[in-house]
Phi, psi and omega in degrees: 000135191265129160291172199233132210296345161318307185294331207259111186304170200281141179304324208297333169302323197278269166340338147244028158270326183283319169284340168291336174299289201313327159325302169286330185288349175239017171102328169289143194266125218266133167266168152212121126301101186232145184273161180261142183191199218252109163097349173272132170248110180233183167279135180282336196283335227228356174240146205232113180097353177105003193239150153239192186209110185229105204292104183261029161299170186275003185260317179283347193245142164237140132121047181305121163233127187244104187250198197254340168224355175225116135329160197164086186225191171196140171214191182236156169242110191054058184102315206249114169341098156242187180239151161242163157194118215265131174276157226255351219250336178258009150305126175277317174194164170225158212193166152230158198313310189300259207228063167067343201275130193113181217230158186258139171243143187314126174306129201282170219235135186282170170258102207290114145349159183267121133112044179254116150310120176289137194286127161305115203312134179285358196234159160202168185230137177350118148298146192255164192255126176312169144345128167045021155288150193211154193292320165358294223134348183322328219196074166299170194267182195283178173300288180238133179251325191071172180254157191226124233270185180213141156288141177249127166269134183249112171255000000 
């Protein structure tokens, strides 16, 4: 029996294990973006917008853990020793601080109220234009494109 991608788990832990690698292996200091939602324990004083910004180096964190459904650490904040915990599904992007390079992930989805509309992602990623498409018109785009996501390549 062939899975079906619905079966199969989700990337964004492994990618932002990679990027986190690769962040400390060049020297750079690894950010996470995170939307605040069900299950993130942050300092609340440290959030501006419903986001926090978090230096998940290895200098700043102790007892780092990146698992397949939880972030996990202790850092100090204005001083003082906290624990953190990130559910893997709010994370917005991870980067490195020096010069902006690593990825972003699809805004994790509020859980809509009775008679509400769920609210429209705050972060989405760029659609991208085929080969030789041009704003013209050249290459309309399909009815629903949905979004669609890009890669950046880090070298």
């Amino acid at each position: 029996m062939q899975e079906t991608p619905d079966d199969l788990p989700s990337t964004r832990p492994y990618l932002i294990r990679a990027l986190h690698e690769w962040c400390c292996d060049n020297g750079f200091t690894p950010y996470l973006a995170v939307q605040l939602g069900v299950g993130v324990r942050v300092p609340m004083e440290f959030v501006r917008d419903g986001q926090i910004t978090l230096n998940v180096g290895l200098e700043a964190t102790q007892g780092l853990q990146i698992g397949n459904e939880w972030i996990e650490f202790k850092a100090r904040f204005g001083g003082v020793a906290r624990e953190v915990q990130v559910p893997v599904g709010q994370v917005l992007a991870i980067y490195a601080r020096e010069n902006g390079q690593g990825m972003a992930f699809p805004a994790p989805e509020a859980p809509a109220e009775a008679g509400q509309e769920p609210e429209a992602p705050a972060l989405r990623l760029a659609p991208q234009l085929s080969k030789g498409a041009e704003k013209s018109g050249d290459n309309p785009p399909p009815e629903d494109p949905g979004p669609r996501p890009t890669l950046k390549r880090v070298k």
